[in-house]
MOPAC internal coordinates of N, CA, C and O (Angstrom, degrees):
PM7 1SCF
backbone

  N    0.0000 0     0.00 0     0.00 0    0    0    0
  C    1.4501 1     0.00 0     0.00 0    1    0    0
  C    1.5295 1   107.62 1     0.00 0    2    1    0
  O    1.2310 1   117.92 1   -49.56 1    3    2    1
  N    1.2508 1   121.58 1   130.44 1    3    2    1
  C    1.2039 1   129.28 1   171.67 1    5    3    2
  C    1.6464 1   110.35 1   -63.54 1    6    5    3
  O    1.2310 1   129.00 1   -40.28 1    7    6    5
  N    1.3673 1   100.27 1   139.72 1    7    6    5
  C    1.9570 1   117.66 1  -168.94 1    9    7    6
  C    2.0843 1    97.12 1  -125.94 1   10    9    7
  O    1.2310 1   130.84 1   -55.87 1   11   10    9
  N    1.5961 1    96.70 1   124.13 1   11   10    9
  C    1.0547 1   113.33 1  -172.13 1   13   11   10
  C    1.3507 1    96.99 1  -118.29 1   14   13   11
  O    1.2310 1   110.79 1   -34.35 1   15   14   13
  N    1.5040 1   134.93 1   145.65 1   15   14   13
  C    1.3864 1   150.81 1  -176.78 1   17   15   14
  C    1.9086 1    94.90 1  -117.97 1   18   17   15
  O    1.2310 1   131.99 1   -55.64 1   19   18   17
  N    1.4010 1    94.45 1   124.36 1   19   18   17
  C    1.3656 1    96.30 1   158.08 1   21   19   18
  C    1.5623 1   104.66 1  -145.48 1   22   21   19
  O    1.2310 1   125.71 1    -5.52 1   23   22   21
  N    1.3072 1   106.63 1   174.48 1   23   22   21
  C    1.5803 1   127.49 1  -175.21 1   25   23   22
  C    1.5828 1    98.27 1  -119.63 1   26   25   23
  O    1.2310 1   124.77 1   -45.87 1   27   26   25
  N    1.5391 1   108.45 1   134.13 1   27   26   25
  C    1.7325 1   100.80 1   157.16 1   29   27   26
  C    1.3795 1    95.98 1  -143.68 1   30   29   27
  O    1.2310 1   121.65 1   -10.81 1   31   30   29
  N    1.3298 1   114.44 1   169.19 1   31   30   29
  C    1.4905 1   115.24 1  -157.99 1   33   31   30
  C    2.0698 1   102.06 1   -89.43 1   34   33   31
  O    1.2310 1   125.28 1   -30.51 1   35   34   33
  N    0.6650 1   107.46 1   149.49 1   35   34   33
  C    1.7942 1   115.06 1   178.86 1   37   35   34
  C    1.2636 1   108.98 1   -27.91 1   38   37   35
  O    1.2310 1   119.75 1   147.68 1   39   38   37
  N    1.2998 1   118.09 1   -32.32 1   39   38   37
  C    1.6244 1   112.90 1   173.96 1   41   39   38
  C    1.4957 1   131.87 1   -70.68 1   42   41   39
  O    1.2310 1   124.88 1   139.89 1   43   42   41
  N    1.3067 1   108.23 1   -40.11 1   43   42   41
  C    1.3652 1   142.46 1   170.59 1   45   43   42
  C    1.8747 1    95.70 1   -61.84 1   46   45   43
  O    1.2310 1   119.89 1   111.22 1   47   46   45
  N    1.2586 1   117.81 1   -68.78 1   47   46   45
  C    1.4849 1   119.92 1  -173.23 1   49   47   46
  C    1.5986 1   105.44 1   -60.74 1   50   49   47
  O    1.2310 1   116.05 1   166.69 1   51   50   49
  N    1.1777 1   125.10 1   -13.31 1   51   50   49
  C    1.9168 1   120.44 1  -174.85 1   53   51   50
  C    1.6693 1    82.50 1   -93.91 1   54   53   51
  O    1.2310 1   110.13 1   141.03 1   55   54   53
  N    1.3083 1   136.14 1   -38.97 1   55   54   53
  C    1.1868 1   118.60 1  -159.51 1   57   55   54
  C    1.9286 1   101.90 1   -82.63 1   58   57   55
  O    1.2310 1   125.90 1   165.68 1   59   58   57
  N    0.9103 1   106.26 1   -14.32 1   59   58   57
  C    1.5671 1   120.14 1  -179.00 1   61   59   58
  C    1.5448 1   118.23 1   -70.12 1   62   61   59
  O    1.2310 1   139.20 1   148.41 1   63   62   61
  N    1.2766 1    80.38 1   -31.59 1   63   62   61
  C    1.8913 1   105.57 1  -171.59 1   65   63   62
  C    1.2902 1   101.43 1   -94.43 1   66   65   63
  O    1.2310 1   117.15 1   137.10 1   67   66   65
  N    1.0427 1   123.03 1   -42.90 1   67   66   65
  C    1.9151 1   120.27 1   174.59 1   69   67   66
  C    1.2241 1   108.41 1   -61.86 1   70   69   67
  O    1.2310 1   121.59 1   130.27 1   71   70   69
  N    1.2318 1   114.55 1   -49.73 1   71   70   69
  C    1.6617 1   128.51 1   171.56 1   73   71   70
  C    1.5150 1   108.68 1   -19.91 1   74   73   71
  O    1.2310 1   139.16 1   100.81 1   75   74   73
  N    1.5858 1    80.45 1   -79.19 1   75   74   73
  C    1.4356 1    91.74 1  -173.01 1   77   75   74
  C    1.4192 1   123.16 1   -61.74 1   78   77   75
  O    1.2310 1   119.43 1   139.49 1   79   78   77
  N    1.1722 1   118.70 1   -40.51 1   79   78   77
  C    1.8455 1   117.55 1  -178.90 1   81   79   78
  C    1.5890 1    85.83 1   -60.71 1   82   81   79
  O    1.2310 1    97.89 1    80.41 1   83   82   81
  N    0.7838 1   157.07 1   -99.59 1   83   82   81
  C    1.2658 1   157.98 1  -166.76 1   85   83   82
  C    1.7603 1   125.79 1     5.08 1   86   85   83
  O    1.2310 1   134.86 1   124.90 1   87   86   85
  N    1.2016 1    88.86 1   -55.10 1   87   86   85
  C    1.1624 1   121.80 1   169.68 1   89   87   86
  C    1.6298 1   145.74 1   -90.07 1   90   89   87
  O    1.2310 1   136.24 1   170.46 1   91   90   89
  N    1.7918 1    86.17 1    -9.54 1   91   90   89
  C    1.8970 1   114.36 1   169.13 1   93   91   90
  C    1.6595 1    90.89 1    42.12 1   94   93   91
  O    1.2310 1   127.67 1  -112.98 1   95   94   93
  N    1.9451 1   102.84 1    67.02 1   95   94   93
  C    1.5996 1    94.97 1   157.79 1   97   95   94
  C    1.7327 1    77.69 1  -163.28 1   98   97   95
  O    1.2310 1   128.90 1    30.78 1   99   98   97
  N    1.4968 1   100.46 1  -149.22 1   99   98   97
  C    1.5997 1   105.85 1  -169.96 1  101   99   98
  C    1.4656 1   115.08 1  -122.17 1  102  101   99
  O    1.2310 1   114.30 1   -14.47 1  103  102  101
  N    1.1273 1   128.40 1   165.53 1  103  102  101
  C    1.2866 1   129.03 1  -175.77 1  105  103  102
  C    1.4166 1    99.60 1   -80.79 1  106  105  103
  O    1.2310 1   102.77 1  -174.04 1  107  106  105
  N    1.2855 1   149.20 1     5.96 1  107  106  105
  C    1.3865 1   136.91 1   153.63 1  109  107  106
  C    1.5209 1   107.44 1   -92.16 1  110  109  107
  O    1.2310 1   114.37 1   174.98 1  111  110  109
  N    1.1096 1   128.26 1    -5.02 1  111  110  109
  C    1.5117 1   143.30 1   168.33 1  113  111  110
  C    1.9278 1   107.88 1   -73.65 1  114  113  111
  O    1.2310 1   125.86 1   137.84 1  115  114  113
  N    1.5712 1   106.35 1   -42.16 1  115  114  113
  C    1.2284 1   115.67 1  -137.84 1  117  115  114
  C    2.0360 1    75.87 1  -102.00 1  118  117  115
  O    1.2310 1   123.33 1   155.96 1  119  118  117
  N    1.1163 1   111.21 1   -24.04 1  119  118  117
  C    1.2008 1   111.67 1   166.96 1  121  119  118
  C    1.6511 1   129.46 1   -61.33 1  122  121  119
  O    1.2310 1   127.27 1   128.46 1  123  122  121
  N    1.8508 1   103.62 1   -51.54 1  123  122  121
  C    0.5982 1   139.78 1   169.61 1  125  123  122
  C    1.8152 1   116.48 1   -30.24 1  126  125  123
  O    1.2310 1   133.84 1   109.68 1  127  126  125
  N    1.5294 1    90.84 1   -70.32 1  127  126  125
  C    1.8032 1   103.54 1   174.61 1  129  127  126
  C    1.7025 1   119.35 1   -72.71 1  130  129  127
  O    1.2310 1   126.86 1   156.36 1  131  130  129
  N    1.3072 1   104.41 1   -23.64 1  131  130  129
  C    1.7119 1   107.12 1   160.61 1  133  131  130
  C    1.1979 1   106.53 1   -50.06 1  134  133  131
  O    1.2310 1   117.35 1   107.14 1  135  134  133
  N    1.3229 1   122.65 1   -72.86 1  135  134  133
  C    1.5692 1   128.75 1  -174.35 1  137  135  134
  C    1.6111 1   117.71 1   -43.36 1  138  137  135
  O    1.2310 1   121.88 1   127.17 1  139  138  137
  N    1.2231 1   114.01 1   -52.83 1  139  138  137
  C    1.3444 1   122.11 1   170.84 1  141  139  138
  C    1.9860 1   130.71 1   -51.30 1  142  141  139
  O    1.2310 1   138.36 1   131.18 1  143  142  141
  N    2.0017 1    82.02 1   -48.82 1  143  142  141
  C    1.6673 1    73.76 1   146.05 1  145  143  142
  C    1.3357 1   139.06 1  -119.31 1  146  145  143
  O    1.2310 1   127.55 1  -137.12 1  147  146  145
  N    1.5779 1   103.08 1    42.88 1  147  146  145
  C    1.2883 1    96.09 1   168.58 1  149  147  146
  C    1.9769 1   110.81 1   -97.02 1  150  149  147
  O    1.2310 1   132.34 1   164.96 1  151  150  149
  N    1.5047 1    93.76 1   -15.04 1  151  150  149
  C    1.7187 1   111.67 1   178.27 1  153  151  150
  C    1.1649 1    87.22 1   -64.61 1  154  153  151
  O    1.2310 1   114.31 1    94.93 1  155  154  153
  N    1.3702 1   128.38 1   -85.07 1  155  154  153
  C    1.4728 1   141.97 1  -171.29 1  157  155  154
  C    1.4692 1    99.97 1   -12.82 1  158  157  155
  O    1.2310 1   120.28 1   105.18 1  159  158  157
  N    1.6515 1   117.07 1   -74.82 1  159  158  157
  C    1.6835 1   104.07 1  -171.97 1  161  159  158
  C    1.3854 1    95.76 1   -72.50 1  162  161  159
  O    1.2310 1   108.96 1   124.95 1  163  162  161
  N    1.1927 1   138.28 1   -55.05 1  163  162  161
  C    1.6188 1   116.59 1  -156.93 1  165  163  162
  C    2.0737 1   105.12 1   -37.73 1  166  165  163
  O    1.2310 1   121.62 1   131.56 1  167  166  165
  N    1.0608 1   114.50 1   -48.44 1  167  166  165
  C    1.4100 1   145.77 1  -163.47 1  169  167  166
  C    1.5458 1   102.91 1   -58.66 1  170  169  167
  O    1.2310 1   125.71 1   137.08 1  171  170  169
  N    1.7302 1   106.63 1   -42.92 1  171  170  169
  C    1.6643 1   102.39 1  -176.58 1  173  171  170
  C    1.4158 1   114.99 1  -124.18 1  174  173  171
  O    1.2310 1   127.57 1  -177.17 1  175  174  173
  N    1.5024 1   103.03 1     2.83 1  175  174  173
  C    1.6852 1   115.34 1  -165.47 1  177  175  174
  C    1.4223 1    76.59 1   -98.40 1  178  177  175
  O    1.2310 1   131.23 1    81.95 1  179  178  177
  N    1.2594 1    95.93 1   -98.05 1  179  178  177
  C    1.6803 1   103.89 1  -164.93 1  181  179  178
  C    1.4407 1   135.84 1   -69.38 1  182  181  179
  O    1.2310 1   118.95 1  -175.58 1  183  182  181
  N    1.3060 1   119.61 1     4.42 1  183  182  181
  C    1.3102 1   124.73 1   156.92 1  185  183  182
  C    1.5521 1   129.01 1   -82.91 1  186  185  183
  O    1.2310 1   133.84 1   159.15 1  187  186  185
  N    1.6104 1    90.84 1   -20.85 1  187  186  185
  C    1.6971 1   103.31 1  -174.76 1  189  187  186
  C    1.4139 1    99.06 1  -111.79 1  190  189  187
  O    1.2310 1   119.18 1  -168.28 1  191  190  189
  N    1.5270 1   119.17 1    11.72 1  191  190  189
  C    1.6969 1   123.33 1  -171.80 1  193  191  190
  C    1.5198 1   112.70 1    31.10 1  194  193  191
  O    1.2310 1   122.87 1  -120.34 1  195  194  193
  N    1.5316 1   112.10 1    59.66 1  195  194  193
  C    1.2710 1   123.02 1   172.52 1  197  195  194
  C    1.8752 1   109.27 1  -100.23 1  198  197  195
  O    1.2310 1   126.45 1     1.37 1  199  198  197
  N    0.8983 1   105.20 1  -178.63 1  199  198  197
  C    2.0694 1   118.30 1  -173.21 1  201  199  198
  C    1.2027 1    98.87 1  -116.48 1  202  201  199
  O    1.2310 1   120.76 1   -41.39 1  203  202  201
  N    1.6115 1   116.15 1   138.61 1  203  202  201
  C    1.4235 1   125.24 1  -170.49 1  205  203  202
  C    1.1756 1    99.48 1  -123.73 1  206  205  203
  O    1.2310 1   105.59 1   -55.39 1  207  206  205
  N    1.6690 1   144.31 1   124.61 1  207  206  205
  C    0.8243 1   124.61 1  -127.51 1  209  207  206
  C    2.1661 1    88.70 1  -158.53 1  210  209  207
  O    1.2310 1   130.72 1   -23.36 1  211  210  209
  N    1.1737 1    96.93 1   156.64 1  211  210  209
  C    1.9597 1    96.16 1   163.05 1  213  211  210
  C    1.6622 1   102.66 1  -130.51 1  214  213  211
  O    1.2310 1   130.76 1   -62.62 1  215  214  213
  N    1.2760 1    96.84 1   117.38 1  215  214  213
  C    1.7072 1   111.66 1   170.45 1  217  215  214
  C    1.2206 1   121.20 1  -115.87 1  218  217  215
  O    1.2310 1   110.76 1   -28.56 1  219  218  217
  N    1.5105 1   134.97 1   151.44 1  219  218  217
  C    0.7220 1   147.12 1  -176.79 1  221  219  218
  C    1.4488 1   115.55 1   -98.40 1  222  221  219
  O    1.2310 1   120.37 1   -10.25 1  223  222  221
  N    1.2809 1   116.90 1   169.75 1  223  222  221
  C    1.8147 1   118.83 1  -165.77 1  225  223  222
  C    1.0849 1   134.85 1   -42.79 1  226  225  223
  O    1.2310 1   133.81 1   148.14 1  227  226  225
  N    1.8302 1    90.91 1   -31.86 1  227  226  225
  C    2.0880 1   128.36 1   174.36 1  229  227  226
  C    1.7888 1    94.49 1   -80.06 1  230  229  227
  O    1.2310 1   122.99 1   153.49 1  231  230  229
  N    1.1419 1   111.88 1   -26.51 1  231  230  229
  C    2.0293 1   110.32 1   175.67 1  233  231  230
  C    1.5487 1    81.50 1    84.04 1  234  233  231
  O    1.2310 1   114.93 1  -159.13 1  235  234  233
  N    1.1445 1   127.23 1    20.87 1  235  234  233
  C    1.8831 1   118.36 1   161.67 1  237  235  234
  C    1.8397 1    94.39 1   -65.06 1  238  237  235
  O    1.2310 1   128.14 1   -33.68 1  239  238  237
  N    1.5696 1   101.93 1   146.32 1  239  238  237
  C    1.2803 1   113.60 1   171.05 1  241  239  238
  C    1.3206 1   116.39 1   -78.38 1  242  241  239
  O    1.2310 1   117.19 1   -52.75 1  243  242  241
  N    1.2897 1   122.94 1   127.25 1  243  242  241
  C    1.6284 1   111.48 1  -175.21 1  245  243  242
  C    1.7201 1   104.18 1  -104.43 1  246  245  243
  O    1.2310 1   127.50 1   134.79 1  247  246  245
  N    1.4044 1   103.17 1   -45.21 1  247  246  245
  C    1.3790 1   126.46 1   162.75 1  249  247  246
  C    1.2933 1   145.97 1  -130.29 1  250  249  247
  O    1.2310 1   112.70 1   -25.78 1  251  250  249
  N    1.2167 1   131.39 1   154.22 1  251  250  249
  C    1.8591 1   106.92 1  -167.99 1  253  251  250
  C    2.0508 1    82.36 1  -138.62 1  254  253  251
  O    1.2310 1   131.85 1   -48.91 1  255  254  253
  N    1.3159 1    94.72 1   131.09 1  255  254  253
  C    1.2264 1    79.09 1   173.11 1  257  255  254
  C    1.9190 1   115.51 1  -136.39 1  258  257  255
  O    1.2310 1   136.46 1   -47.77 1  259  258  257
  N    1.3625 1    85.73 1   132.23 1  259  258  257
  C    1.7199 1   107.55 1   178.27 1  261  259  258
  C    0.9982 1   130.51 1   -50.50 1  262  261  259
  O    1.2310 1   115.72 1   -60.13 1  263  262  261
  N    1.8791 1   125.73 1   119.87 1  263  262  261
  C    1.4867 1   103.83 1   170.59 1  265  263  262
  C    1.8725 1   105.56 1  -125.18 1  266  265  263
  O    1.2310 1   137.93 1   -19.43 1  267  266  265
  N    1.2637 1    82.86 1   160.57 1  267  266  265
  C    1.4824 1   102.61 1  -166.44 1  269  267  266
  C    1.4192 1    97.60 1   -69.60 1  270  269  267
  O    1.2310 1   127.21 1   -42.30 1  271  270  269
  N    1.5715 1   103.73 1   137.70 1  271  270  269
  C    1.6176 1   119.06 1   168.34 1  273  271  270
  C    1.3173 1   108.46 1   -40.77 1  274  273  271
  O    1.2310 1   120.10 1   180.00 1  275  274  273

């Protein structure tokens, strides 16, 4: 398996770490599923120029959120 080194600044690594306790896995896990859905929308958001959106139970829009070309 390919091994990648990165740096993120202390803020980024506390949010990594909450992540993960949260979630009873690891911050290369918590990495892991970022990546996956960030393919996921690139893949159905912006290839199919669809709206990504946060709704609530009623599917009222609370937020829609934009990604950059």
């Amino acid at each position: 398996m390919p091994r990648i080194t990165l740096e993120f600044p202390e803020s980024v690594d506390k949010i990594l770490k909450e992540l993960a306790a949260q979630n009873h896995t690891s911050k290369v896990d918590v990495i892991r599923r970022a990546l996956g859905l960030y393919n996921y929308v690139h893949k159905e958001v912006k290839e199919k120029d669809l709206k990504l959106a946060v709704a609530d139970e009623d599917d009222k829009i609370l937020k829609e959120i934009v990604l950059d070309p």
